[in-house]
C-alpha positions in Angstrom: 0.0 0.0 0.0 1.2 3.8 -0.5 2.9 5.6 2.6 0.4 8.2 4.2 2.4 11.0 2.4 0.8 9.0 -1.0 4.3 8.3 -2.2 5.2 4.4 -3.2 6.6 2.3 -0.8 9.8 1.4 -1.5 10.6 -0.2 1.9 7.9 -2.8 1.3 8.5 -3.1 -2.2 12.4 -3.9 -0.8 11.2 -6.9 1.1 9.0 -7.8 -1.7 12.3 -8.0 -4.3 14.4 -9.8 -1.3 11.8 -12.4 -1.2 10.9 -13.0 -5.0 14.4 -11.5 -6.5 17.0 -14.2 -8.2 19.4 -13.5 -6.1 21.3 -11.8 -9.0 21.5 -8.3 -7.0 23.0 -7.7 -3.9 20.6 -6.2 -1.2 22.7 -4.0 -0.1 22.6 -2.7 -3.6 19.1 -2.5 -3.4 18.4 -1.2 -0.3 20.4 1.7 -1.2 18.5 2.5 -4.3 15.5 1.7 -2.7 15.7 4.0 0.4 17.2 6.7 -2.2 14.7 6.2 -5.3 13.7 9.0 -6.9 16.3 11.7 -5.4 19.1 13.2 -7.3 22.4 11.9 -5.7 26.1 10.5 -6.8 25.1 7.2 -8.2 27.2 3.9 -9.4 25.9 3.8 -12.8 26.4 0.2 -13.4 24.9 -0.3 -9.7 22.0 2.0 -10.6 20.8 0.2 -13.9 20.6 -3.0 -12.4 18.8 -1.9 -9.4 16.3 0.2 -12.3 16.2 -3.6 -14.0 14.8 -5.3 -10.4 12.0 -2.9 -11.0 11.4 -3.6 -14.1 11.1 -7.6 -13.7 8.7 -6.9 -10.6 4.7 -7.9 -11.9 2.6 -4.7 -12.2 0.5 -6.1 -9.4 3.1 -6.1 -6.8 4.3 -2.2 -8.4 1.1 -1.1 -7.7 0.3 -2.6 -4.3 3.4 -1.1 -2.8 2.1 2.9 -4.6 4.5 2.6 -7.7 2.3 4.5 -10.1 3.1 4.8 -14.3 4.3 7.9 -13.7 7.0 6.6 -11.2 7.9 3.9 -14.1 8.3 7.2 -16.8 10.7 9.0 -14.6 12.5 5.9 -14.1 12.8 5.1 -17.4 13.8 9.0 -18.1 17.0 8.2 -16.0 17.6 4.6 -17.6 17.5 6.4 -20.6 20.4 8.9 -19.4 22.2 6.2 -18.6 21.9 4.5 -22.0 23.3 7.7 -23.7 27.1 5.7 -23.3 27.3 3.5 -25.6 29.1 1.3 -23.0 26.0 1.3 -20.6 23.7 0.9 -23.5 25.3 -2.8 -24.4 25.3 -3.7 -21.1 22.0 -3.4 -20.6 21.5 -6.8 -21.9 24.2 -8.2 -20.1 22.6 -7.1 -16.8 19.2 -8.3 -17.4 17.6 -5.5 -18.2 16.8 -5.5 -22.3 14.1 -7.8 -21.9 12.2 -5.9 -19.5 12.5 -3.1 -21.3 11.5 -4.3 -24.4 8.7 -6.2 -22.5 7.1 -2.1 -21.5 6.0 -1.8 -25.2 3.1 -3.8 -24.8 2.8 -1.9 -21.4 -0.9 -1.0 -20.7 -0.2 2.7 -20.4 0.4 4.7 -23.6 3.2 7.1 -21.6 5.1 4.0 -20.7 4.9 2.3 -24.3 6.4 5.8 -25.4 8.6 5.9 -23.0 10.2 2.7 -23.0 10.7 3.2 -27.0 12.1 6.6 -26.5 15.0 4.4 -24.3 15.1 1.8 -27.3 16.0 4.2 -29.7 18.6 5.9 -27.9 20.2 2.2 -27.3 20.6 1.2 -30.9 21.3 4.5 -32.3 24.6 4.5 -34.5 24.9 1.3 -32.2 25.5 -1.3 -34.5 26.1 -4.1 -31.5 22.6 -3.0 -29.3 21.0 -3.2 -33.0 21.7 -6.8 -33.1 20.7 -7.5 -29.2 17.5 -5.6 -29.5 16.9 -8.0 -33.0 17.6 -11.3 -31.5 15.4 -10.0 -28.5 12.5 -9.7 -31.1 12.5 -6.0 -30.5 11.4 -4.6 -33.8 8.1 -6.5 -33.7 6.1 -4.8 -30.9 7.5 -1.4 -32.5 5.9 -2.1 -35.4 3.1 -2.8 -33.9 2.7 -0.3 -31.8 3.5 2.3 -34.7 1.1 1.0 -37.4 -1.8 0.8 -34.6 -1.5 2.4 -31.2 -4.2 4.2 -30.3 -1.5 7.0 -28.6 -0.1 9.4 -31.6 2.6 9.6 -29.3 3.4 6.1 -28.8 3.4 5.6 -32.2 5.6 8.9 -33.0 7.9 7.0 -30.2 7.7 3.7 -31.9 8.8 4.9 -35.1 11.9 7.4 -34.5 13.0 3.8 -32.5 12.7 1.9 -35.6 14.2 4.6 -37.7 17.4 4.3 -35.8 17.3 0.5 -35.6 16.8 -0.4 -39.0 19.2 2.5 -40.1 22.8 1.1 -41.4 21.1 -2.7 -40.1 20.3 -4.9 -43.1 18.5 -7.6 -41.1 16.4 -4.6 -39.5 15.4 -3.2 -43.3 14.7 -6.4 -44.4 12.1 -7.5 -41.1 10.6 -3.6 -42.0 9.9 -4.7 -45.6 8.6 -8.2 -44.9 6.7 -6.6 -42.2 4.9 -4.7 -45.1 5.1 -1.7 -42.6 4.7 0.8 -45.8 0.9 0.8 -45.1 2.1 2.2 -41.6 4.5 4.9 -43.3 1.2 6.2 -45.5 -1.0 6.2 -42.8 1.6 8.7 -40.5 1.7 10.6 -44.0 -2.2 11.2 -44.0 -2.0 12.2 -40.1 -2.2 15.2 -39.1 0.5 15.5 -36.8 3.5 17.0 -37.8 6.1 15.0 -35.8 4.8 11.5 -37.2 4.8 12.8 -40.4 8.4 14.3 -40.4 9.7 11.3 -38.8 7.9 8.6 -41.9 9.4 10.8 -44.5 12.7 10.8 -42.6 12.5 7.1 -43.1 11.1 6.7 -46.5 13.7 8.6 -47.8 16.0 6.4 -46.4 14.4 3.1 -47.2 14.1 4.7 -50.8 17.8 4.7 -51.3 18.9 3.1 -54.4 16.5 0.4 -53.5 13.6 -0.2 -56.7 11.6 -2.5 -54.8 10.7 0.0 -52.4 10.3 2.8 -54.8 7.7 0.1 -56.3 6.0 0.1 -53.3 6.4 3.2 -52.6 4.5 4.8 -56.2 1.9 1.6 -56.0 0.8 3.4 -52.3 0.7 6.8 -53.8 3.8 7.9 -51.6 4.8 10.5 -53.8 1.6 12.2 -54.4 1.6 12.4 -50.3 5.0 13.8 -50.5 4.0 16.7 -53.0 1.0 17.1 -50.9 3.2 17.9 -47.5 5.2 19.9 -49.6 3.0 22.6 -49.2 2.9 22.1 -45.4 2.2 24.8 -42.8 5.3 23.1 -40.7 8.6 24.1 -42.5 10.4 20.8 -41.4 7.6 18.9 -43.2 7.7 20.8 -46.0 12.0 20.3 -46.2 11.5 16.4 -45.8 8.9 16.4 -48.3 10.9 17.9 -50.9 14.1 16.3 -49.9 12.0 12.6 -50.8 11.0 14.2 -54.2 14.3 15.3 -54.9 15.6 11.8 -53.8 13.0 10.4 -56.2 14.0 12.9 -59.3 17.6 12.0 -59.1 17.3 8.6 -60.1 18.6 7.8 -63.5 17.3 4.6 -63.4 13.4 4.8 -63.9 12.3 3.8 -67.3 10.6 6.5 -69.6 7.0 6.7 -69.8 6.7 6.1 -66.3 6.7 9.9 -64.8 6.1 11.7 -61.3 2.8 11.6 -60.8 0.8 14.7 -60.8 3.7 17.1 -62.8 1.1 20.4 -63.3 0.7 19.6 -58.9 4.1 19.7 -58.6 5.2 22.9 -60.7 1.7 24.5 -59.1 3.0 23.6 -55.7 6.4 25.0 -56.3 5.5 27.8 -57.6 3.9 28.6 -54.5 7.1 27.9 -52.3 8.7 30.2 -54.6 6.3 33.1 -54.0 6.3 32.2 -50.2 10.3 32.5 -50.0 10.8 35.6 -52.1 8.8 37.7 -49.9 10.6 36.2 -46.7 12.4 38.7 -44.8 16.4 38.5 -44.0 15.8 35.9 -40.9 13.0 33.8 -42.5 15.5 33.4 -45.4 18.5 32.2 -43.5 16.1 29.8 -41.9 14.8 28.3 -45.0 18.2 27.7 -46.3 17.3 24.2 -46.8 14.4 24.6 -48.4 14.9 27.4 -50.9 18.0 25.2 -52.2 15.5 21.8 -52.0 13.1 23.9 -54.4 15.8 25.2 -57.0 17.5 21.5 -57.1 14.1 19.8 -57.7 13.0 22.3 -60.2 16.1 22.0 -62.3 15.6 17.8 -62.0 12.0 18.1 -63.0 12.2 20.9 -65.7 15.7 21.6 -66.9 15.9 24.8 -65.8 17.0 27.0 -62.8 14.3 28.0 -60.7 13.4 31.8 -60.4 14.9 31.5 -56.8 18.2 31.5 -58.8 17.6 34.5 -61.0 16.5 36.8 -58.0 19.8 35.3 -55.7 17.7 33.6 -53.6 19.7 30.1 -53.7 22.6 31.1 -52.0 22.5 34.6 -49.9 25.6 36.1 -49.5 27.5 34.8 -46.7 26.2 31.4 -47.3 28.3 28.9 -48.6 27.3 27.0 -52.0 26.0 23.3 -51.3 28.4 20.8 -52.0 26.1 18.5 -53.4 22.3 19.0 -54.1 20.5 19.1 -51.1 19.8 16.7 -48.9 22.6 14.4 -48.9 20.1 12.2 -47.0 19.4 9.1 -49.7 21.4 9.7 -53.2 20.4 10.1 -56.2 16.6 10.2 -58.2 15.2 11.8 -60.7 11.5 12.3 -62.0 10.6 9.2 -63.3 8.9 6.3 -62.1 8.8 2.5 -62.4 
């Protein structure tokens, strides 16, 4: 039961792990971080994860009974996921027990916790090719995937998919359970949200899954992906609007689509630029260093499409002085496309 002050009760939840625990940590250990749970002090951070992993192998029941509320579990997993941020620490976790557990809090009844505990995930396997594997042979990717292509929280499945971006990213065996997984449905359905975060995040990742790779370009133009993209192009949110174009630029690089086969909806797409163009020239000094990405997104994808500079580049509105030219056409996210399709 709580304490009187309504706080959980660590003590009792203490003798509860002493009891039921493996015998894997030693009480002392735990007493320590049970007494001090939840206070800012000097921690062992070896000690401290696996005293956070006894808490995450205790049954909900026994949380609850001793006051351990979901928002206890966030905060906890807030500081497992500072600890996580060394690569060191992060492929440990395994080792001491705790990846499991962890994994086992995305199918967590409470949405903040599903979010939470992905939130942790991705910060684990990012440019972490060794906690990629783990989290794989754990069976990790699979309740990400489901929580992103169906969680009723917007947030847990924003969560879910910025941890599947970084665990499939530079891991073959990750892009290949994502395509078998038929997860593109997923990526169109954060598209046609209206929340800007999921949809910058699935264009993130389709331009990366997009990368020199014609099967998923396939799949990709058979879902309408591209006539999404030119839609968002036009967004209200300036970072949807840059990951848009940077996917339609990635598509009207390639010099490997067949003719006949073009972009859909051309007359959209000039129409749509057009706009952008009209939007940036009467941006003032600031605005214009801020859409430095996006005003050179616009000129490189109407020179791919049309074989011509853009009007941006006749009025000097590319580069701004001060600027340096790009090196390559942005963004140097996914390579090279051009605008035609299978």
């Amino acid at each position: 039961m709580p304490k009187d002050g309504g706080g959980p009760d660590w003590n009792g939840l203490l003798k509860w792990s002493l009891v039921h625990g493996d015998g894997t940590n030693p009480p002392r250990a735990l007493r320590k971080w049970f007494m001090e749970a939840m206070q800012a002090n000097t921690i062992d951070v070896v000690k401290r994860m696996k005293e956070i992993t006894q808490v995450m192998k205790t049954p909900d029941d026994v949380l609850r009974s001793h006051g351990v509320t979901p928002e206890n579990i966030e905060d906890m997993l807030d500081e497992l996921q500072e600890h996580v941020e060394s690569i060191d620490m992060a492929n440990d976790l395994r080792s001491i027990g705790g990846l499991d557990p962890l994994l086992g809090y995305l199918k967590n009844s409470h949405a903040g916790i599903r979010a939470k505990a992905a939130e942790v995930v991705s910060k684990i396997v990012q440019n972490n090719p060794k906690s990629q594997q783990l989290v794989m042979e754990s069976n990790g990717l699979e309740p990400l995937l489901m929580n992103f292509s169906s969680d009723p929280s917007t947030n847990s499945r924003t969560k879910a998919l910025g941890a599947i971006s970084s665990l499939i990213r530079h891991n073959q065996p990750g892009v290949a359970a994502f395509r078998l997984g038929n997860d593109y449905a997923a990526l169109k359905d954060a598209l046609d949200s209206d929340d800007a975060i999921l949809q910058r995040k699935a264009l993130h990742l389709i331009q990366y899954l997009l990368h020199d790779n014609r099967a998923d370009r396939n799949v990709a133009t058979e879902l309408g992906l591209p006539k999404l993209m030119i839609h968002l192009a036009s967004s209200d949110d300036s970072g949807v609007r840059e990951a848009a174009l940077g996917g339609l630029l990635e598509l009207a690089q390639d010099k490997t689509f067949s003719a006949g086969n073009t972009l859909p909806d051309q007359d959209k797409l000039k129409e749509v630029l057009k706009s952008r163009i009209e939007g940036i020239s009467t941006m003032d000094a600031g605005d214009l260093h801020a859409a430095r990405e996006e005003r050179q997104l616009v000129d490189s994808l109407w020179k791919e499409c049309y074989n011509e500079p853009s009007s941006l580049r006749e009025k000097g509105l590319v580069v701004l002085p001060g600027e340096d030219a790009p090196q390559q056409l942005p963004p140097d996210v996914a390579g090279k496309m051009r605008c035609r399709m299978y």
